[in-house]
N, C-alpha and C positions, 0 to 999 in steps of 0.2 A: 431794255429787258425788264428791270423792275416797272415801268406803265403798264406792259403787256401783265404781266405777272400779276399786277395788282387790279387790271381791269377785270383778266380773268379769273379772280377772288370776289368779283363780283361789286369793287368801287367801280364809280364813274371817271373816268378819265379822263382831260385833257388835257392832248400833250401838242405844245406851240412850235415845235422844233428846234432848230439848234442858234446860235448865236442872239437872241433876243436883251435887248438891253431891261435895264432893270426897271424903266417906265412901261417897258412893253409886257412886263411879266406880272406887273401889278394890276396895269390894266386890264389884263385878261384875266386875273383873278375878280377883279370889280365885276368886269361882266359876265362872268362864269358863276358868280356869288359862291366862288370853292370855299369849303372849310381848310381845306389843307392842300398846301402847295410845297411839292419837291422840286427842288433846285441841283442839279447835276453839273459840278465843274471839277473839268480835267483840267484847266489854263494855270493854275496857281495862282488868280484873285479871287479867290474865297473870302479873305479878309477883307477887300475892297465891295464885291456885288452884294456879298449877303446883308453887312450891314445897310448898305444903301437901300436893298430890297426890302429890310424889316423898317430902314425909316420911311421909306414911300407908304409900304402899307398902314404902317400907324397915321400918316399924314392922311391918309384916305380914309379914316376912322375904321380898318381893318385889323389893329393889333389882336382882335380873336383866330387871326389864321394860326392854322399849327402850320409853322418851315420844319423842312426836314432835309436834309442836306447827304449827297453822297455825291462819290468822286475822290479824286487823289487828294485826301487831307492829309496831310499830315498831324500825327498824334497831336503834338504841342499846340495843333491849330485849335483845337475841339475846343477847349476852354473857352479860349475866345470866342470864339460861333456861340457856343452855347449861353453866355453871358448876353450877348447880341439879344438875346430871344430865339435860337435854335432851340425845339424840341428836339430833336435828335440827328447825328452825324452818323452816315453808314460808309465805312469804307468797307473796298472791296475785299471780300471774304468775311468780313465782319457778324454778317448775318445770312440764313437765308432767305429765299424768295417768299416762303411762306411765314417765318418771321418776321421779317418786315409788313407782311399784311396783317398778319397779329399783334404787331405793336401797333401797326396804323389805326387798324380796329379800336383796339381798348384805348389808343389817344383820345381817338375821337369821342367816345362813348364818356371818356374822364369829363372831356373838354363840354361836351352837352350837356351833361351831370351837373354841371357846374355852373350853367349859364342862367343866372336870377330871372323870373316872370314877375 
């Protein structure tokens, strides 16, 4: 729902489907050259893929992606994701569809802002 929501706010979207390991998530961010990549997990290894996820991408010299994380987190979890390098954690009801593309927005707009020439 949020790809769809977010494509039709008029990002680009690409969405790899479901069970993708976290080489595979990277990679496709390498060759998608995304600014930001959302990571959706129901499983309860959020604490295992996400970090793994932010350390592939730093290994790939991509630590400028925004992650953004939604799915069954639990509270306690966010901390921790966020320390990882999560930009942001949306659980469900959290936010809505257009919120979240309004946060996505002004991330990215901060995160460009921000990048030295």
């Amino acid at each position: 729902m949020i790809a769809r929501a977010l494509r039709d706010e008029g990002f680009e979207v690409v969405y790899t489907g479901l069970h993708q390991t976290p080489e595979q998530v990277v990679q496709a961010v390498i060759q998608e050259d995304a600014d930001a990549l959302g990571l959706s997990l129901l499983s309860g290894a959020h604490l295992t893929l996400v970090p793994k996820v932010i350390e592939l991408l730093a290994a790939a010299g991509r630590s400028d992606v925004l992650v953004m994380v939604g799915g069954i987190i639990p509270d306690a979890d966010i901390e921790s994701l966020e320390a990882t390098g999560v930009a942001k954690v949306f659980t469900p009801g959290s936010s809505s569809l257009p919120a979240i593309g309004q946060w996505l927005g002004e991330a990215l707009d901060a995160a460009e802002g921000s990048v030295e020439v």
